[in-house]
Every structure is written in C-alpha cells, then in structure tokens.
PLY file of the C-alpha trace (Angstrom):
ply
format ascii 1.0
element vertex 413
property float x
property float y
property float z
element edge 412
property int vertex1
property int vertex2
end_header
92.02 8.79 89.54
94.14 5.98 88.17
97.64 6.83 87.17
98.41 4.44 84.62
100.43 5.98 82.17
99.15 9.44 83.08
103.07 10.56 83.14
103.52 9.83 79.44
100.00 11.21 78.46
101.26 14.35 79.98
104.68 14.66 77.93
104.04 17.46 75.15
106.83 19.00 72.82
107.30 21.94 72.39
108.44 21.50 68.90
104.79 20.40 67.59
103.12 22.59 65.50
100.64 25.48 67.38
98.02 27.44 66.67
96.46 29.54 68.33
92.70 29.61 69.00
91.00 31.81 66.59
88.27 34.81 65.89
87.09 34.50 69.86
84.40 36.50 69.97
82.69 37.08 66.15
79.27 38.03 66.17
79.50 37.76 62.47
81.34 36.45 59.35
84.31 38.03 58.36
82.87 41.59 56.59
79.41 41.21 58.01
77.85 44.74 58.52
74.73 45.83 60.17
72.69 44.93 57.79
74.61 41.21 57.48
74.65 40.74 61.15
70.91 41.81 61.65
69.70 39.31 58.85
72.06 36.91 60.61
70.18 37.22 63.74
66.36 37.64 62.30
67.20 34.35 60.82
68.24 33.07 63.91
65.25 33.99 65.70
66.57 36.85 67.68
64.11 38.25 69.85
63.79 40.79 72.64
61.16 38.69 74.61
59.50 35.33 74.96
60.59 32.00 73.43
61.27 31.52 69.99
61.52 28.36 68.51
59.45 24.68 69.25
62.01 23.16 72.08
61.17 25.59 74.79
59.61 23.16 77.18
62.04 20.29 76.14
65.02 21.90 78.26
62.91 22.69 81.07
61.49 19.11 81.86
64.71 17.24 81.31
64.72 15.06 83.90
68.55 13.71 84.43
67.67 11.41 87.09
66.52 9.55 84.03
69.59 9.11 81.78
72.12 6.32 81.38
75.52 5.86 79.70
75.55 4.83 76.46
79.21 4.98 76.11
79.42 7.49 73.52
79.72 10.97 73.17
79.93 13.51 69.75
82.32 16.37 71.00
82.41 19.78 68.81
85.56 22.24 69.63
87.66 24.80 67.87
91.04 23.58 66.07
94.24 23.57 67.86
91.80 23.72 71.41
92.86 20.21 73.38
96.10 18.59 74.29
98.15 17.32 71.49
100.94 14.74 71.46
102.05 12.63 68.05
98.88 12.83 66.56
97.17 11.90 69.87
94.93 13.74 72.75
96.26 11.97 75.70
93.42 13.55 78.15
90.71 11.74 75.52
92.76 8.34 75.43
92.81 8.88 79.36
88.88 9.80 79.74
87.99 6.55 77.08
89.97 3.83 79.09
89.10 4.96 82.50
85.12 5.06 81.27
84.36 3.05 78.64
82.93 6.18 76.62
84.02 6.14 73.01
84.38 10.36 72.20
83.66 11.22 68.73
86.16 14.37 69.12
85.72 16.99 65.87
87.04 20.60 65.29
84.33 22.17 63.30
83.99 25.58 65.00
85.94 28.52 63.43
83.23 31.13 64.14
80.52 30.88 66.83
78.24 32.42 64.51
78.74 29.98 61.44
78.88 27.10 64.00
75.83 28.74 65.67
73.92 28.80 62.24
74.43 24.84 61.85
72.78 23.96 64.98
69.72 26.30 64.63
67.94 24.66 62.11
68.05 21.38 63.93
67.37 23.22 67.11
64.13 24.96 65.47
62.75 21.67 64.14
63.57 19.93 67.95
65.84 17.54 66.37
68.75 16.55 67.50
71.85 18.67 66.02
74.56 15.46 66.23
76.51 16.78 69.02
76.20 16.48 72.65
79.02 18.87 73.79
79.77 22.10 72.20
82.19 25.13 72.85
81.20 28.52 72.10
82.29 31.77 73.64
80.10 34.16 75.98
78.38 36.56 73.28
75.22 36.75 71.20
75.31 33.27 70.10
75.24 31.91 73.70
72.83 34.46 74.39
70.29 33.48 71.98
70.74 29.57 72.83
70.31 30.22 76.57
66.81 32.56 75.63
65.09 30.26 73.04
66.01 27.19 76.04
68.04 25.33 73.50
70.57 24.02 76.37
69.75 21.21 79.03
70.13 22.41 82.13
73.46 20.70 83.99
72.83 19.03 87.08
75.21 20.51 88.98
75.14 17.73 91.96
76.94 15.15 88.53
79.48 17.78 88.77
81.24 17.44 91.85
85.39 18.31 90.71
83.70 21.65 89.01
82.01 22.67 91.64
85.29 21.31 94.19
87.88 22.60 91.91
86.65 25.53 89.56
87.66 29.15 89.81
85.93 31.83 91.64
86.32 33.66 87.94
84.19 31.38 86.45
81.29 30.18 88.72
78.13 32.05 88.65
78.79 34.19 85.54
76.53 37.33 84.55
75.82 35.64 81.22
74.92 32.53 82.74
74.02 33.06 86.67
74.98 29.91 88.80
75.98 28.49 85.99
72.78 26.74 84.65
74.06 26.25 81.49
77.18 26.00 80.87
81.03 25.72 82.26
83.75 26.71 81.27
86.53 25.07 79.21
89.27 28.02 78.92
89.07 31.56 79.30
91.36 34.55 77.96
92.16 38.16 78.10
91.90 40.95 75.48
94.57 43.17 76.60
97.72 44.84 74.73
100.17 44.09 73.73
103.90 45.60 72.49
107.18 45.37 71.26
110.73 47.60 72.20
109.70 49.81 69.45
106.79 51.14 71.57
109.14 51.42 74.72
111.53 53.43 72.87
109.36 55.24 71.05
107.03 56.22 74.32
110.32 56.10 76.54
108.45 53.88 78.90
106.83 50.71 78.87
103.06 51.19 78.40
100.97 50.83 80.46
97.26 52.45 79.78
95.39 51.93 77.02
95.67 55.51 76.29
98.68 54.91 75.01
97.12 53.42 72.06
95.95 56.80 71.90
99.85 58.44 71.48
100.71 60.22 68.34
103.93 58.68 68.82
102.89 55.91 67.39
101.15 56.86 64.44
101.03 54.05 62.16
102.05 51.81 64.51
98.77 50.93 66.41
96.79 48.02 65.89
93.15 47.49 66.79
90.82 44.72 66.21
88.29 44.02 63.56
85.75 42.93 66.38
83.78 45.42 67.04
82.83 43.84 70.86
86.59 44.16 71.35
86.98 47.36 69.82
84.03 48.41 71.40
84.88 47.52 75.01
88.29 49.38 74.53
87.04 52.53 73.30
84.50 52.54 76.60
87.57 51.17 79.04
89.10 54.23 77.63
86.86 56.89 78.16
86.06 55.75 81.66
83.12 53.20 81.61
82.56 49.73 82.41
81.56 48.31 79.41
79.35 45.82 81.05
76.63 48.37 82.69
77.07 50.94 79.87
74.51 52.82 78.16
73.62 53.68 74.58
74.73 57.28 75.26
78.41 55.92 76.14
78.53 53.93 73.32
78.71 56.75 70.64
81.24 58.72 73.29
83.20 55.56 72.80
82.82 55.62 68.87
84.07 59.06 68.88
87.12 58.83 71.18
87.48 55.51 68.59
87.38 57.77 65.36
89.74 60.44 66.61
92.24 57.42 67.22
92.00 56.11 63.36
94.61 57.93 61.92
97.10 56.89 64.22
96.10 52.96 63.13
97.66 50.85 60.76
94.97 48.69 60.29
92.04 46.73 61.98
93.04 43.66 62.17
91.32 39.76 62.87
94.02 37.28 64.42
96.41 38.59 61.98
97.09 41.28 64.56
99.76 38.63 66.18
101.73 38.95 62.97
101.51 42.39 62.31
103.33 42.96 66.02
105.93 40.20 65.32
107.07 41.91 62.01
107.57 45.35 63.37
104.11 46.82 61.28
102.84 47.77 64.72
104.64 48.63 67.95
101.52 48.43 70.20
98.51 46.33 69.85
95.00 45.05 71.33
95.95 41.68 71.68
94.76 38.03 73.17
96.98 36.48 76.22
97.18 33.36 74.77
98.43 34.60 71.59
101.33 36.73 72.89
102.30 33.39 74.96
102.46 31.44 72.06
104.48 34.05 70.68
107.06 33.77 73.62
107.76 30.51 73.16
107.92 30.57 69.61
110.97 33.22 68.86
109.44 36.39 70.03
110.85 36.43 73.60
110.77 40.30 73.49
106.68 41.12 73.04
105.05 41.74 76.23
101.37 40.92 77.20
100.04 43.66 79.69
96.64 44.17 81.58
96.39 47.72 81.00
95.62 50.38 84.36
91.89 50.84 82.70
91.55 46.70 82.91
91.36 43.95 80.26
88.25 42.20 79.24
87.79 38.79 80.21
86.17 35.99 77.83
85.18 32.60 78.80
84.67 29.70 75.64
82.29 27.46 77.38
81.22 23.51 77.51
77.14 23.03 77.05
74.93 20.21 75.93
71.86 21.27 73.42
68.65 19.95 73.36
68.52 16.84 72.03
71.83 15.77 72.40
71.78 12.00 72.29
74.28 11.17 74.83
73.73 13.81 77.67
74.66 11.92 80.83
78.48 10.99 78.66
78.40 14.68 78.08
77.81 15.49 81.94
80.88 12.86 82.53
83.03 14.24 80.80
82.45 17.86 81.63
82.81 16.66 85.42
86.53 14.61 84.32
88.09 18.22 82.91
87.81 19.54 86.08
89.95 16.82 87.84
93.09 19.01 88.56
95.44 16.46 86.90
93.47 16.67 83.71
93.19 20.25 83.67
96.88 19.93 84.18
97.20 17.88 80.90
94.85 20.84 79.05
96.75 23.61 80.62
99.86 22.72 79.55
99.17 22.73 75.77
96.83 25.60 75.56
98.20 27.92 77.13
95.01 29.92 77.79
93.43 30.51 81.70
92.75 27.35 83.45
89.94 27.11 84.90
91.12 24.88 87.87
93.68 27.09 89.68
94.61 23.53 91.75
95.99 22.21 88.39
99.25 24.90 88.62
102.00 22.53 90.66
100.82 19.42 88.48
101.95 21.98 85.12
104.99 22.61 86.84
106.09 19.29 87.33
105.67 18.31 83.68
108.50 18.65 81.03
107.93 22.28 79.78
105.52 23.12 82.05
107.34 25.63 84.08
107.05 28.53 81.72
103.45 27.89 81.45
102.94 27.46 85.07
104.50 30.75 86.34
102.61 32.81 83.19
99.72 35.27 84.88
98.28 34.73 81.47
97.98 31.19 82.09
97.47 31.16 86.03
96.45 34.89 87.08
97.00 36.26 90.19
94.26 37.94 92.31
96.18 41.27 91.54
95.33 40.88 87.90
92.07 39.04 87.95
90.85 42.63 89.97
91.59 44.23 86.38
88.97 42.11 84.59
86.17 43.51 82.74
82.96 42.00 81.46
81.53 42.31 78.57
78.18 43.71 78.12
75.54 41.59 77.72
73.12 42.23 74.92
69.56 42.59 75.57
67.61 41.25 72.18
68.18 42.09 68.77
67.99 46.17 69.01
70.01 46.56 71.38
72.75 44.58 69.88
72.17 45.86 66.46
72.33 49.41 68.48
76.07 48.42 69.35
76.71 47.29 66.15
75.69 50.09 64.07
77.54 52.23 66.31
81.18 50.60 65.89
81.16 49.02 62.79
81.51 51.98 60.84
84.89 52.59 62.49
86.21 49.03 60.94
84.49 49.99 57.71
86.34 53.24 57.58
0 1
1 2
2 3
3 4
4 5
5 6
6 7
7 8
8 9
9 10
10 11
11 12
12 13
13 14
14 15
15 16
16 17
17 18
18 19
19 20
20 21
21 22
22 23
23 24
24 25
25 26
26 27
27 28
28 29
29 30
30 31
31 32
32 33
33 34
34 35
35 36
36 37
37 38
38 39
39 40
40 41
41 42
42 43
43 44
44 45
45 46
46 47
47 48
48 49
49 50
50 51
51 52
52 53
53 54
54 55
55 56
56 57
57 58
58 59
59 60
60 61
61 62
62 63
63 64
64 65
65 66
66 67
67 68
68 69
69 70
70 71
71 72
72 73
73 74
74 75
75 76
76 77
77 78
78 79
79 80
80 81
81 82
82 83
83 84
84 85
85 86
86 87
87 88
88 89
89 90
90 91
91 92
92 93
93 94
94 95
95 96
96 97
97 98
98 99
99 100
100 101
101 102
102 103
103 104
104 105
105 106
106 107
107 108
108 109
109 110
110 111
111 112
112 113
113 114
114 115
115 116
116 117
117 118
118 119
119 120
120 121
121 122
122 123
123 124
124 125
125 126
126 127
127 128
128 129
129 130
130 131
131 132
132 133
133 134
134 135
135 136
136 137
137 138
138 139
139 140
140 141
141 142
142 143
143 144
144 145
145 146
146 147
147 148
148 149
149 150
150 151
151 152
152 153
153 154
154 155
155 156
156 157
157 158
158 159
159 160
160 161
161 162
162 163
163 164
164 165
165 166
166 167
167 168
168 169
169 170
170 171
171 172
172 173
173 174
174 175
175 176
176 177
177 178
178 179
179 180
180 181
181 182
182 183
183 184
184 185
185 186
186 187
187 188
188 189
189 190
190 191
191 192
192 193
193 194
194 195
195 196
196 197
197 198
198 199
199 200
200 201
201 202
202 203
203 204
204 205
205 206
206 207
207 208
208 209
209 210
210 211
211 212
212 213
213 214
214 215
215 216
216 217
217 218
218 219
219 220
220 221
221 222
222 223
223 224
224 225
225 226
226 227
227 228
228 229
229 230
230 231
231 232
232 233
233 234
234 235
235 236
236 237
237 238
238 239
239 240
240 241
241 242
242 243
243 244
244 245
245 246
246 247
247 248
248 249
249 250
250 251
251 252
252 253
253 254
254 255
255 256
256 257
257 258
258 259
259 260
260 261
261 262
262 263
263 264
264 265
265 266
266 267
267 268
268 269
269 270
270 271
271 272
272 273
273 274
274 275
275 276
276 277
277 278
278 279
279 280
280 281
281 282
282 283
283 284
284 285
285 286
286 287
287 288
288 289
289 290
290 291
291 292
292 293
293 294
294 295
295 296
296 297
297 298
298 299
299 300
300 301
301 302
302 303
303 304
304 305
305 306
306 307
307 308
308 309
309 310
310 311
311 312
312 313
313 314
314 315
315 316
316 317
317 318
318 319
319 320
320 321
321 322
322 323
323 324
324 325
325 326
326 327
327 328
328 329
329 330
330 331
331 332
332 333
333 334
334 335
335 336
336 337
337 338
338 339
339 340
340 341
341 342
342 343
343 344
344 345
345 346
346 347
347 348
348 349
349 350
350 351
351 352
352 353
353 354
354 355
355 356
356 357
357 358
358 359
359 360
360 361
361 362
362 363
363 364
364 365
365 366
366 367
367 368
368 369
369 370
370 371
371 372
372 373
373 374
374 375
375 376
376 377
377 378
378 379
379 380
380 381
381 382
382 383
383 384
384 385
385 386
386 387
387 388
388 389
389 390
390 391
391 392
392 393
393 394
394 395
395 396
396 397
397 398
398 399
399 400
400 401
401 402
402 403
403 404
404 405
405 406
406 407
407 408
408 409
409 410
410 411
411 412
C-alpha cells in the first residue's frame, strides 16, 4: 500500500471530542417489553422455519464473478465508530484516493433494531434499501437478516488481507459459520467494571462476578438495562455457558437475578459509565471500550476486569444486503480495513478490539498510540480471550420471546 501521507492521516488528538459507541446489543427500543419486542419481530417477519420474505433466491444466485466497480459506495455505521481527525476520516480520504471509489459515509444507526426496521421494508419488497455496507451487532437482528437470505454472500477469495490478517476470534463465528456473511469491523467485551470504593469496601479488588452479588455494596451495583447482557450475567453466575443454555437455566438465572435487585441502584443503558464515574455505583457491568475511554478522559482510577466466570464477547459486523447497488465497492472496501496499517488508523481512535492483531506495533508507533496499544481491551491476550463467552443464539421468535419474557421483568421491576 502506498504511503503517501499515511503518517499525517494517522495523527489523532486526543483532545477531540469522544463518544463512545452506544446501546450494543438492543433487541428493542428503549422500554420495549415482551409484548413491544414480539410485535417488533412479527412485523419483521420472525419465523422459526423457512424463508420469509420475496428475496430468498436473490442472495443465493449472486454471481460476483459478474460485478464491476462503479466507484461508489453508500456506507451506514454507528456515530463516533471510524477514525476522526479535524472534521476528517483519514482511513476514507486514504481508501478514495488510492481507489477511485467515492464513499457516501453516514451515521444513522443508534439501535440495530430501529436501523433493522428501515431496511426491512425495502428488503420485503426486493428493493434496494440505499446502502451497500452496513454495521450491526451479532443478535436477533443479524439473525433474522441471515434466515430470510437478505445478505449477499461475500466471496471470500476478494478478501485476501481478512482472510491473511483477521483474528482467530473472529473467523468462523457460531452466528455466522465461516463467515458467509459477514466480517467483522470491531468487537468488545461486557465485563465489570469498578472504582476504589468497591476495593475498600470488599477489601480486595474484585474479581468474580459474584461480587456483584456482595451486600457490601448495596446500592452501589449497577446492572444493565439489556436484558441479553443481564441475561448472560445472571447464567455466567450461576454456572452456565450462556451460549448452550436451556430454558430451564434461564429462569435459575432470573432468580439468582431477582435476589440481587435490592442490592442495585439502578438498571442502567450507557448511562452506566456515568453512574461509576460519579461515585453512584462502586461496581458495575460495564463495556471495555467504555471504561478505556474513561481512562483517558480523567478517570485514571476505574478498572475494566474480565471476571473468573468470563466476559461475553460481541462482534458489530460489516455485510452487504440484497440489493445493494455497489456490491463489488462494498467487497473493496471490506478487504482495505483489514490491511494492518488501516486497521492501525481504526484502532487507534476506537479504542474497541481490533480485529487485525498485526495492526498492534503500527498503533504503537503513532502519537498516542501507546496507551491504546498495550490495553488487553484493545489488543487481548490469549490469557483473556480464553475468558470469552458467546452469546446464545436465538432459535426463531419463541424462543427469543422465551428469553425475553423471562428477564425483562427484572428491568421492569
């Protein structure tokens, strides 16, 4: 790859504003109960077998062998999600002058629901929805666009620095096997997280997610208003992998869940960060890339830990849908993210998990890059990446509005 002005395109401040990326996982809107999230998906077309929908045979016969360049290429992500430097994304500038492809770049996904919800109709009718890359998080919205065959399937031979350069972590994922898909932009960790006040308070630094368990810190505990994540945590605490669990496990979950509320302050979405910067909670559920942030932003003291029980592991992922006008740009680019020196450029102002490990001695070499470089929760090590969980993946509407009706009561309450 060219290097033409690659070392200024790498330069970020520290100083600029940041935000962190936001609501990860939602199955629903913000307040959506069972019944909200189970009209949600009936109108989605939710289904517990066959192919919904009048694409299904669109996806299968795309034939790539047949596409061209056109030099464009509309490109949906969430805010705050690419690098960032006066007003500029220097990896874009660098991807448009080295291949002539003009990127329409837009931030309209908040929620993969409500994003999910804009592309359906469109996706129903078999007309184009206006974008021929999208983000969205492993969950039921990826789910249900992988079932109705509303994705083109990537030719993985166009994709040579993914398949040179990408993790181990993310290849061949259970919710997309060999990766027919999709790939991954960034992944992160739902862990905990804590300030002194929980060390002094426990006499220890924690280190289970048990301890989110201690009456020590009644009132002090916070939890989040997703019930996936709140979900997986009650299972990782009473002993089961919440990717192969059971019905049956679920409500033990729910239980051990209830007889933690009165030692919570609240349920919170991302406001959880705040709560555990101000001193309203000691001890937290928290994102990695949110506690980072936090580091570098005048909260040198809270700590990010992979508890003994594990952490659950999320991956927001790249994916054309059918109909996507530009599919071969969309391939290109997907292939260009996954040159390490671009990932490098990425890595470096997320500050979520890379998904080329090979982009780490590039990050250090850039101003401000060595605090993001030696971070596990920007580069983990195999140590940690042994502690990673995976969520369960939902088997139709039932079953997922089984799950739901099971933990969303807890919020409620």
């Amino acid at each position: 790859m060219a290097n033409e002005h690659l070392d200024a395109a790498w330069i970020r401040g520290l100083t600029e504003p940041r935000l962190s990326r936001r609501d990860m996982l939602r199955y629903a809107g913000a307040g959506a109960g069972a019944v909200g999230l189970s009209a949600f998906l009936a109108a989605c077309g939710a289904k517990t077998g066959g192919v919904a929908g009048g694409t299904s045979s669109s996806a299968a016969s795309f034939d790539w062998a047949a596409q061209q360049l056109h030099h464009k290429l509309n490109f949906a992500n969430w805010p705050y999600y690419i690098d960032t430097h006066q007003g500029t994304h220097p990896s874009l500038d660098l991807f448009q002058k080295q291949t002539g492809i003009q990127v329409n770049y837009r931030v309209p996904i908040n929620d993969n629901a409500a994003f999910y919800q804009t592309l359906r109709p469109s996706l129903q009718a078999g007309k184009p929805t206006g974008w021929d890359l999208v983000v969205i998080t492993n969950g039921a919205q990826l789910s249900e666009l992988i079932a109705n065959n509303w994705l083109i399937p990537l030719d993985l031979a166009k994709l040579p620095n993914f398949m040179k350069y990408a993790s181990t972590a993310v290849k061949d994922p259970t919710y997309d096997p060999k990766n027919i898909y999709t790939i991954a932009w960034q992944s992160g960790i739902t862990g905990m997280a804590f300030s002194p006040k929980a060390t002094a308070a426990l006499g220890r630094e924690p280190n289970s997610i048990a301890d989110l368990w201690n009456p020590v810190f009644k009132g002090h505990v916070g939890m989040m208003s997703d019930n996936t994540e709140l979900g997986s945590f009650g299972l990782l605490h009473t002993g089961v992998d919440p990717a192969t669990s059971t019905q049956t496990q679920w409500n033990a979950a729910a239980s051990s869940l209830m007889q933690q509320q009165p030692l919570v302050r609240n349920y919170y979405d991302q406001s959880y960060i705040n709560a555990l910067e101000n001193g309203d909670t000691w001890i937290t559920q928290a994102w990695s890339g949110d506690v980072f942030i936090a580091n570098q932003s005048g909260y040198p003291d809270l700590k990010f830990i992979v508890p003994k029980e594990g952490a659950m592991f999320w991956t927001d992922n790249m994916m054309i849908p059918v109909g996507a006008e530009n599919p071969l740009d969309a391939l290109t680019y997907m292939d260009f993210v996954y040159d390490p020196k671009i990932a490098a450029m990425l890595a470096n102002y997320i500050w979520y998990i890379t998904p080329v490990p090979a982009s780490k001695p590039l990050v250090a070499a850039m101003p401000g890059g060595a605090a993001v470089a030696t971070s596990p929760l920007v580069y983990p090590d195999a140590q940690m990446q042994s502690n990673f969980r995976e969520y369960y993946v939902f088997k139709g509407q039932t079953d997922l509005n089984a799950w739901n009706n099971v933990f969303e009561p807890i919020i409620q309450g």
